[in-house]
PDB file of N, CA, C and O in Angstrom:
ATOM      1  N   UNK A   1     -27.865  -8.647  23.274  1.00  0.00           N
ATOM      2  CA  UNK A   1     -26.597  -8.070  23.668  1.00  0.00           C
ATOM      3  C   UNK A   1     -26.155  -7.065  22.614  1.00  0.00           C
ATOM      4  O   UNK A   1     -25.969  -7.359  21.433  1.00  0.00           O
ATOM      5  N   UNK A   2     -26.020  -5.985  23.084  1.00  0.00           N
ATOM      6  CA  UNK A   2     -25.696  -4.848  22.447  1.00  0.00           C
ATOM      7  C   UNK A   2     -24.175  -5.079  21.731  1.00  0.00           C
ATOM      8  O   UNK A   2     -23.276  -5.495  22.462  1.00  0.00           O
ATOM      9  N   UNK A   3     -23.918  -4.840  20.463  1.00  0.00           N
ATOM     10  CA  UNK A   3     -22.655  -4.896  20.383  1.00  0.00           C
ATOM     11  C   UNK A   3     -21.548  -4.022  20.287  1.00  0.00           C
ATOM     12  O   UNK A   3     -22.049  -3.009  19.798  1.00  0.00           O
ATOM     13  N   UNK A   4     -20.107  -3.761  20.494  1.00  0.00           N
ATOM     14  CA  UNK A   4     -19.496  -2.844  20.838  1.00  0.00           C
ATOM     15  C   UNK A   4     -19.242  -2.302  19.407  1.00  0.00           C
ATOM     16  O   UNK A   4     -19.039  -2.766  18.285  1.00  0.00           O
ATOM     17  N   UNK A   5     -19.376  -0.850  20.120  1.00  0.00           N
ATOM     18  CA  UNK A   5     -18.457   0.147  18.729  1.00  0.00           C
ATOM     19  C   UNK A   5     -17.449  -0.134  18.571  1.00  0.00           C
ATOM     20  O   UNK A   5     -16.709  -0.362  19.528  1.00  0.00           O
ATOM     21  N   UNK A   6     -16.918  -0.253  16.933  1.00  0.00           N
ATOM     22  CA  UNK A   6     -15.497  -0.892  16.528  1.00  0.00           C
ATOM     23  C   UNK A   6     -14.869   0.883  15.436  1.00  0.00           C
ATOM     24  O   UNK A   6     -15.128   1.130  14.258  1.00  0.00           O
ATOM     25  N   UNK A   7     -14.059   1.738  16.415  1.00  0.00           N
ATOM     26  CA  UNK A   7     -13.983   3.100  15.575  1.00  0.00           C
ATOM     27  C   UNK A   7     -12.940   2.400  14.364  1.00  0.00           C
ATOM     28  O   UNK A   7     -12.843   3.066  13.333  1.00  0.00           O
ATOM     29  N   UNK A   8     -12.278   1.303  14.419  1.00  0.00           N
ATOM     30  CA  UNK A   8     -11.739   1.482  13.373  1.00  0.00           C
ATOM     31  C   UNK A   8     -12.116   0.560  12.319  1.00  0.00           C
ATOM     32  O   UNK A   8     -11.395   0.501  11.323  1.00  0.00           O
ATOM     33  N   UNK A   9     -13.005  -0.066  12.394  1.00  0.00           N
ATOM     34  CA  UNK A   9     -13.802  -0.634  11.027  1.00  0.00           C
ATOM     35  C   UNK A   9     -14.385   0.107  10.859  1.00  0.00           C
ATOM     36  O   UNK A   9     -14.266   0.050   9.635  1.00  0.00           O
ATOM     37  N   UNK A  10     -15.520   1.506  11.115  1.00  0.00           N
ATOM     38  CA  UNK A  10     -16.476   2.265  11.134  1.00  0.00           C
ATOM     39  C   UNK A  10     -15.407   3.193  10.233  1.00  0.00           C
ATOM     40  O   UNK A  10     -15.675   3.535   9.082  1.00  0.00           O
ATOM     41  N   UNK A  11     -13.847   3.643  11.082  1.00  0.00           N
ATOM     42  CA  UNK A  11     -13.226   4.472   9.471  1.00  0.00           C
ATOM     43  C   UNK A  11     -12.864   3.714   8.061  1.00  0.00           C
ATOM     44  O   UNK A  11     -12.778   4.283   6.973  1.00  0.00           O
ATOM     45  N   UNK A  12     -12.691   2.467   8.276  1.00  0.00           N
ATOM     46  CA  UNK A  12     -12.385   1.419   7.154  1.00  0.00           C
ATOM     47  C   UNK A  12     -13.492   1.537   6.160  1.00  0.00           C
ATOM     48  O   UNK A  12     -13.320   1.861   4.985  1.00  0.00           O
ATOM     49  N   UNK A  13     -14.863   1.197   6.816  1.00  0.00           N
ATOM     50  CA  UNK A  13     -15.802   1.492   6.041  1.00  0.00           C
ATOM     51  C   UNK A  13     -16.371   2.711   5.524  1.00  0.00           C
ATOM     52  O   UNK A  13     -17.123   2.779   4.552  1.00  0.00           O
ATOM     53  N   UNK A  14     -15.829   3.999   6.477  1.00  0.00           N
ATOM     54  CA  UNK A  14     -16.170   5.592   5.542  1.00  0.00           C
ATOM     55  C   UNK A  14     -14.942   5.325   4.379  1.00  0.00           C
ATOM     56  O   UNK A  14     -15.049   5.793   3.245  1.00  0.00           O
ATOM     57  N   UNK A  15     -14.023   4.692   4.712  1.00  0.00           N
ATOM     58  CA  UNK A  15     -12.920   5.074   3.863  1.00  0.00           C
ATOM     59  C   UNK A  15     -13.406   3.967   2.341  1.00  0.00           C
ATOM     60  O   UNK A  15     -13.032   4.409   1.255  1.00  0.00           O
ATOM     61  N   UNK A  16     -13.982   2.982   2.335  1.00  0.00           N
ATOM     62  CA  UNK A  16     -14.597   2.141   1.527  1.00  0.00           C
ATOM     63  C   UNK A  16     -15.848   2.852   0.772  1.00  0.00           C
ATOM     64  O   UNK A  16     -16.101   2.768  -0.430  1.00  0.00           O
ATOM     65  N   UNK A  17     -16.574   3.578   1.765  1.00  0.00           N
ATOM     66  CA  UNK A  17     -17.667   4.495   1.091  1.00  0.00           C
ATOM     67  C   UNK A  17     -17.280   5.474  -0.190  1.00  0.00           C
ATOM     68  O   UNK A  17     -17.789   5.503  -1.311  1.00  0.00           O
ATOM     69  N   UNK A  18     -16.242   6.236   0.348  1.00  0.00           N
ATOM     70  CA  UNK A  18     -15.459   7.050  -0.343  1.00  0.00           C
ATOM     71  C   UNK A  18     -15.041   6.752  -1.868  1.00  0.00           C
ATOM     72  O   UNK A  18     -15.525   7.097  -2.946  1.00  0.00           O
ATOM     73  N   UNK A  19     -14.296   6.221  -1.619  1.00  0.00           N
ATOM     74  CA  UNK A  19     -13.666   4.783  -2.933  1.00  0.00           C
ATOM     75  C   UNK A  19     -14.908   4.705  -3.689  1.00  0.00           C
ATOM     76  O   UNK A  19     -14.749   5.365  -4.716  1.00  0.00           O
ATOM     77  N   UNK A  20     -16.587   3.972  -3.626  1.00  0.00           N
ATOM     78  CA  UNK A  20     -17.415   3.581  -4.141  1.00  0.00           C
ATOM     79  C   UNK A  20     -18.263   5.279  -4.949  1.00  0.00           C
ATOM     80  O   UNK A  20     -18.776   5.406  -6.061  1.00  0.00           O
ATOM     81  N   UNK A  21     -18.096   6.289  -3.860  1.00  0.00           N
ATOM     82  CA  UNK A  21     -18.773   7.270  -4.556  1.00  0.00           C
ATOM     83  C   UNK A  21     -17.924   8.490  -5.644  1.00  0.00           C
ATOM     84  O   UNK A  21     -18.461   9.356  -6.335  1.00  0.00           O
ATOM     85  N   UNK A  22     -16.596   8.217  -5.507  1.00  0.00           N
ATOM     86  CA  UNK A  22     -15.618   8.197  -6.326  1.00  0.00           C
ATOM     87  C   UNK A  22     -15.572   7.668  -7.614  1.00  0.00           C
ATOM     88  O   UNK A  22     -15.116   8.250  -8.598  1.00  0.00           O
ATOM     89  N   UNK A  23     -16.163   6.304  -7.579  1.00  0.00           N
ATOM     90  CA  UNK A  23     -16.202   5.930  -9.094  1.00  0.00           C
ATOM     91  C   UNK A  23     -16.891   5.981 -10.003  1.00  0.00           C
ATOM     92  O   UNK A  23     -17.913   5.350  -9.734  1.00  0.00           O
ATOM     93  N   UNK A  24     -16.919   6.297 -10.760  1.00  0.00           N
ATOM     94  CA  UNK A  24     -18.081   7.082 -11.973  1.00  0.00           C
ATOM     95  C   UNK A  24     -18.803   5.775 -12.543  1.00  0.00           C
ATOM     96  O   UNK A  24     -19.639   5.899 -13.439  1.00  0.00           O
ATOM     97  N   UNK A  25     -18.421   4.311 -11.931  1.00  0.00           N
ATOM     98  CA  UNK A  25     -19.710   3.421 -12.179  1.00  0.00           C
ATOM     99  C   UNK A  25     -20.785   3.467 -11.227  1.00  0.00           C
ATOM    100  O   UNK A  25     -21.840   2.842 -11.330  1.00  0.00           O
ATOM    101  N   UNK A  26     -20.444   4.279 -10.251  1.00  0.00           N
ATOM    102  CA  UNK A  26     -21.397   3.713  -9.375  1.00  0.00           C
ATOM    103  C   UNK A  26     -22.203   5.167  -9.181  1.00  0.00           C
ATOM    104  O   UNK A  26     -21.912   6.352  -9.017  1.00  0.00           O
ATOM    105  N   UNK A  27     -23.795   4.053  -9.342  1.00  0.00           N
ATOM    106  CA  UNK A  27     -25.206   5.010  -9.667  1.00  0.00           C
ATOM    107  C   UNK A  27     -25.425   5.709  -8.794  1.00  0.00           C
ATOM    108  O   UNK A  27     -25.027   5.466  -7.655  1.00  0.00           O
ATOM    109  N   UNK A  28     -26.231   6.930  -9.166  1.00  0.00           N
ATOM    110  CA  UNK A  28     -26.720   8.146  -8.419  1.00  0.00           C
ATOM    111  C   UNK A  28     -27.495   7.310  -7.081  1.00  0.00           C
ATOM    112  O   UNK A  28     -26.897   7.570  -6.037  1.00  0.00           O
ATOM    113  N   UNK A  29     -28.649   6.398  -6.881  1.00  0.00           N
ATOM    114  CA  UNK A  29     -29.374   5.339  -6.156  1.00  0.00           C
ATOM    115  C   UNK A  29     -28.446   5.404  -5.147  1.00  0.00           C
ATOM    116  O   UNK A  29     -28.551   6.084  -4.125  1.00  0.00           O
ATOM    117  N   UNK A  30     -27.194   4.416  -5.566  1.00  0.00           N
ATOM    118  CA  UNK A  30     -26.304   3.899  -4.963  1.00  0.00           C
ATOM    119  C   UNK A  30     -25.457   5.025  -4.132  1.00  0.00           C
ATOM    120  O   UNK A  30     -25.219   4.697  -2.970  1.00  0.00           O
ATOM    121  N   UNK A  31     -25.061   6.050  -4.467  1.00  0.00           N
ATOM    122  CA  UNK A  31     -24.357   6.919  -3.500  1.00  0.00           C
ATOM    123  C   UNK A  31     -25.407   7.375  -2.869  1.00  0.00           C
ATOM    124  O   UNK A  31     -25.001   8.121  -1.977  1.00  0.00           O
ATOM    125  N   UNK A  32     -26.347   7.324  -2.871  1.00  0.00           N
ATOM    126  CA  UNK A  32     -27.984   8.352  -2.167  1.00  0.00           C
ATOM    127  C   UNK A  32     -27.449   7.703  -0.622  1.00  0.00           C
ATOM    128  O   UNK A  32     -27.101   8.287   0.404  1.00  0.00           O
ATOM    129  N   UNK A  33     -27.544   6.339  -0.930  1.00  0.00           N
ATOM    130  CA  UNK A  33     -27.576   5.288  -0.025  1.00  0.00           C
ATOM    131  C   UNK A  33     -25.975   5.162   0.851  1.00  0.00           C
ATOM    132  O   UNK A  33     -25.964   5.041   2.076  1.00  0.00           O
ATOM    133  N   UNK A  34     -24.684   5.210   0.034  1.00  0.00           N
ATOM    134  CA  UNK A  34     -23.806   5.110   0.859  1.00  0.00           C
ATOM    135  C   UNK A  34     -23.884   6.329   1.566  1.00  0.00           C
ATOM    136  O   UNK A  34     -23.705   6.178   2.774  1.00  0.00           O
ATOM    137  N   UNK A  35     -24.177   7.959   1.054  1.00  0.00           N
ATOM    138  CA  UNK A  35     -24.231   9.158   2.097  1.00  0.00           C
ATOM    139  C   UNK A  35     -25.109   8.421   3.327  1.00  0.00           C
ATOM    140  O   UNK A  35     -24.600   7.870   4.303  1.00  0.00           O
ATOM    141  N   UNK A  36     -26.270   8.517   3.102  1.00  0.00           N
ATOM    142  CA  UNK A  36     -26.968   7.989   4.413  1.00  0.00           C
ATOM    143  C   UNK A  36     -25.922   7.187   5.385  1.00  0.00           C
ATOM    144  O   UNK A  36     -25.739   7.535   6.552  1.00  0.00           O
ATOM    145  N   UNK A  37     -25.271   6.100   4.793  1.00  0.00           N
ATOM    146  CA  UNK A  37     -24.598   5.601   5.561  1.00  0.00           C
ATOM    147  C   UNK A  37     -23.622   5.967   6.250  1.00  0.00           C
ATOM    148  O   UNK A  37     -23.123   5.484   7.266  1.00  0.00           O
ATOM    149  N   UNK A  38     -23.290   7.144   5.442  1.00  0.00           N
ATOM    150  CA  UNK A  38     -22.037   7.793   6.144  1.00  0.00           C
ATOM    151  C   UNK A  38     -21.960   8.666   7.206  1.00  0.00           C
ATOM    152  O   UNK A  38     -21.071   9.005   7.987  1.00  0.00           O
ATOM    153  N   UNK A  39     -23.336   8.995   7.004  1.00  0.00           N
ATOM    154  CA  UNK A  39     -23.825  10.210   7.836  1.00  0.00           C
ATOM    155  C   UNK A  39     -24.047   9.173   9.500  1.00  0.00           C
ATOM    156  O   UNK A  39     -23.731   9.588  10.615  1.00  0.00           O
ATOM    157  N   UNK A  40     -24.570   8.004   9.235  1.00  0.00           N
ATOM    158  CA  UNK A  40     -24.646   7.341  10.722  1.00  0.00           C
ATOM    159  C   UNK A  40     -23.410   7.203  11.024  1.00  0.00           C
ATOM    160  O   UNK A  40     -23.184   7.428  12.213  1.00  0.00           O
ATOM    161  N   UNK A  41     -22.191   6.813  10.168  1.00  0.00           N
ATOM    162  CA  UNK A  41     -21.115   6.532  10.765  1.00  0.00           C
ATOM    163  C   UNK A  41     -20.299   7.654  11.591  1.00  0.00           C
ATOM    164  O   UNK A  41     -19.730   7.570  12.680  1.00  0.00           O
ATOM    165  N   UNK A  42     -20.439   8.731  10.694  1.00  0.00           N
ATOM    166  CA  UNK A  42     -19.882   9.775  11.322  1.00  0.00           C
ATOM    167  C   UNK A  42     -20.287  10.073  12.671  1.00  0.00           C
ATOM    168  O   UNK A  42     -19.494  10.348  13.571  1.00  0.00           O
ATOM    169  N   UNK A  43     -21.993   9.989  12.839  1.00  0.00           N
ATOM    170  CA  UNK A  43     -22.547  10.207  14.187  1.00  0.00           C
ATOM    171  C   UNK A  43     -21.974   9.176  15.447  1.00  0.00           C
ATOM    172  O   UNK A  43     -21.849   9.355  16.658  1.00  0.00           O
ATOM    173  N   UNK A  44     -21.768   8.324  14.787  1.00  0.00           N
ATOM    174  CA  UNK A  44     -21.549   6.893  15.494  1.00  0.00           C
ATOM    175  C   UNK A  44     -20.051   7.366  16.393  1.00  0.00           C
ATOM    176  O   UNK A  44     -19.742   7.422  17.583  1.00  0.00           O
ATOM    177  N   UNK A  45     -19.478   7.607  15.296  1.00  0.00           N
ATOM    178  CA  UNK A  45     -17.689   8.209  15.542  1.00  0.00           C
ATOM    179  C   UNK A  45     -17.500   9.543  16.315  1.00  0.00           C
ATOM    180  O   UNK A  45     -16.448   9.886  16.852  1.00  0.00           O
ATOM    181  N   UNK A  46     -18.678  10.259  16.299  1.00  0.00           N
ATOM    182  CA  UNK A  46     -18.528  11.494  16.892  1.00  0.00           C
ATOM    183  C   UNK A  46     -18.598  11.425  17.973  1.00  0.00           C
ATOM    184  O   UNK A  46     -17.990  12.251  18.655  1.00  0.00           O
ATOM    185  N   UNK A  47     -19.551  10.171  18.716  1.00  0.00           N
ATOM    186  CA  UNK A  47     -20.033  10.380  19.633  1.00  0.00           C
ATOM    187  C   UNK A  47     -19.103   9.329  20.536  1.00  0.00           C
ATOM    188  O   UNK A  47     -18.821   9.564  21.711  1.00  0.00           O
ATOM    189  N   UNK A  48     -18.639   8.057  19.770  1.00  0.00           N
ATOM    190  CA  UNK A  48     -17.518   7.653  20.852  1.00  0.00           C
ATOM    191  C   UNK A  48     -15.980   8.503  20.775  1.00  0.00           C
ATOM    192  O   UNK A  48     -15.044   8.327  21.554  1.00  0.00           O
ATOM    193  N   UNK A  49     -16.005   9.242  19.878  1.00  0.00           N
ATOM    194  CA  UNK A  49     -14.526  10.125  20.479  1.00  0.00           C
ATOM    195  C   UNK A  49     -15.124  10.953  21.427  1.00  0.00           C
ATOM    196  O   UNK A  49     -14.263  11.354  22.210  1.00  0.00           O
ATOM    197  N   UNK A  50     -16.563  11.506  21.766  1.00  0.00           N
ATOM    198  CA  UNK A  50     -16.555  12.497  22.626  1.00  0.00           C
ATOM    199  C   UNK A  50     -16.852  11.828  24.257  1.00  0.00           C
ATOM    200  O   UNK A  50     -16.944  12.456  25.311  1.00  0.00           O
ATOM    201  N   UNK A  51     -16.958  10.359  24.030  1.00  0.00           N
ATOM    202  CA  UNK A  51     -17.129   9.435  24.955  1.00  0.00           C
ATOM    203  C   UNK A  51     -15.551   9.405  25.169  1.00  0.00           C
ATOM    204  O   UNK A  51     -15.196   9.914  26.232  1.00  0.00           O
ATOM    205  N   UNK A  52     -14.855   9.059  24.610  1.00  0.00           N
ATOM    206  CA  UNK A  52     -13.474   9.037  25.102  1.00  0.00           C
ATOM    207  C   UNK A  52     -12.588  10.296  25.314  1.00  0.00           C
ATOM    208  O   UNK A  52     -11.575  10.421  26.001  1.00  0.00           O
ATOM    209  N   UNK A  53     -13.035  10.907  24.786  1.00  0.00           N
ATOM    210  CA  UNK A  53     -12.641  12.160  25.581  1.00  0.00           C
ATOM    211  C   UNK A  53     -12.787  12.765  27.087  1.00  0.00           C
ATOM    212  O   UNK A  53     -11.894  13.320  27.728  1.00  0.00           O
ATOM    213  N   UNK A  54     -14.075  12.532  27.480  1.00  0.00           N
ATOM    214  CA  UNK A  54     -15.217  12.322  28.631  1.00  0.00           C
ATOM    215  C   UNK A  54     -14.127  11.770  29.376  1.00  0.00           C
ATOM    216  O   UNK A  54     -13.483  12.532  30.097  1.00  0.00           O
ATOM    217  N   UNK A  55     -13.833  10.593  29.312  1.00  0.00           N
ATOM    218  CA  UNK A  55     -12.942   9.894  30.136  1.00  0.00           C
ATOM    219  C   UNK A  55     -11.937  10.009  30.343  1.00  0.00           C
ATOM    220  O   UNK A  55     -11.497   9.622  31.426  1.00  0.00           O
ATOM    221  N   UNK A  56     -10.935  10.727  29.181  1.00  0.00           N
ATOM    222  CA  UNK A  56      -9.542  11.167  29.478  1.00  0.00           C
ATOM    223  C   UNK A  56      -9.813  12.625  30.320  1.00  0.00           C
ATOM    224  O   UNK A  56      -9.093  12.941  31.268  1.00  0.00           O
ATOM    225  N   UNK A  57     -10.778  13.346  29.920  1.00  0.00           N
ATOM    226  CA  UNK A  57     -10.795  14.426  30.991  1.00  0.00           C
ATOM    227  C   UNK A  57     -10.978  14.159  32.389  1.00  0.00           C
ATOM    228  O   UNK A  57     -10.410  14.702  33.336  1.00  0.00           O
ATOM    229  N   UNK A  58     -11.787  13.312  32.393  1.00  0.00           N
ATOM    230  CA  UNK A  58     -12.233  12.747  33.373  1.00  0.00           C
ATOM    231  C   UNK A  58     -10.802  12.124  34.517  1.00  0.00           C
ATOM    232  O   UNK A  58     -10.875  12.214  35.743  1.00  0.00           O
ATOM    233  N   UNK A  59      -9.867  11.657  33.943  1.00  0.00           N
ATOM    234  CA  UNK A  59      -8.347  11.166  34.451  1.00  0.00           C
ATOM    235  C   UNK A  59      -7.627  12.526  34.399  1.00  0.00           C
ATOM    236  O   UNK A  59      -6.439  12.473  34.718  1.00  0.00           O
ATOM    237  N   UNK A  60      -7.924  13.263  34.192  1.00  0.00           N
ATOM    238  CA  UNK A  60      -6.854  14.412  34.295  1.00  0.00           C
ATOM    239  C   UNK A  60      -7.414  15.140  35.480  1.00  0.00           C
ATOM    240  O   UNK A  60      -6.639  15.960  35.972  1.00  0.00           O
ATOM    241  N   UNK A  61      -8.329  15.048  35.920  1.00  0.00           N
ATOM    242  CA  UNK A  61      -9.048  15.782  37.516  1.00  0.00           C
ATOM    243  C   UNK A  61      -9.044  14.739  38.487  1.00  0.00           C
ATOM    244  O   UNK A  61      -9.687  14.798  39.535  1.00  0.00           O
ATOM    245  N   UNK A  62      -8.427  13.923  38.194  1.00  0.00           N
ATOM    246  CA  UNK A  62      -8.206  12.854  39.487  1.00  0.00           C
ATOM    247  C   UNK A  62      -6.769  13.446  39.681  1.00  0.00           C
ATOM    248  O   UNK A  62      -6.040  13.017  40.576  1.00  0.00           O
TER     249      UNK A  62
END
């Protein structure tokens, strides 16, 4: 079972990413790895706002 996109833990966690590559303890390795991550999230987020968009347009031609 597939599980549902959650957009607002997905910004909780860019916003947590942020914070971590911000701090000058945390290793070059380590941000390599949160970008990657961020980069899926963003895709992740792009693509259900353009899914919900889809659908509000979609109610405005009814």
């Amino acid at each position: 079972m597939e599980e549902k996109f959650d957009y607002t833990k997905a910004m909780a966690e860019l916003d947590a990413i942020v914070k971590k590559v911000e701090d000058p303890a945390t290793k070059l390795d380590d941000i390599d790895a949160l970008v990657s991550r961020s980069k899926e999230l963003i895709k992740a987020c792009r693509e259900y706002l353009r899914t919900v968009k889809e659908k509000v347009d979609s109610l405005d031609k009814e």
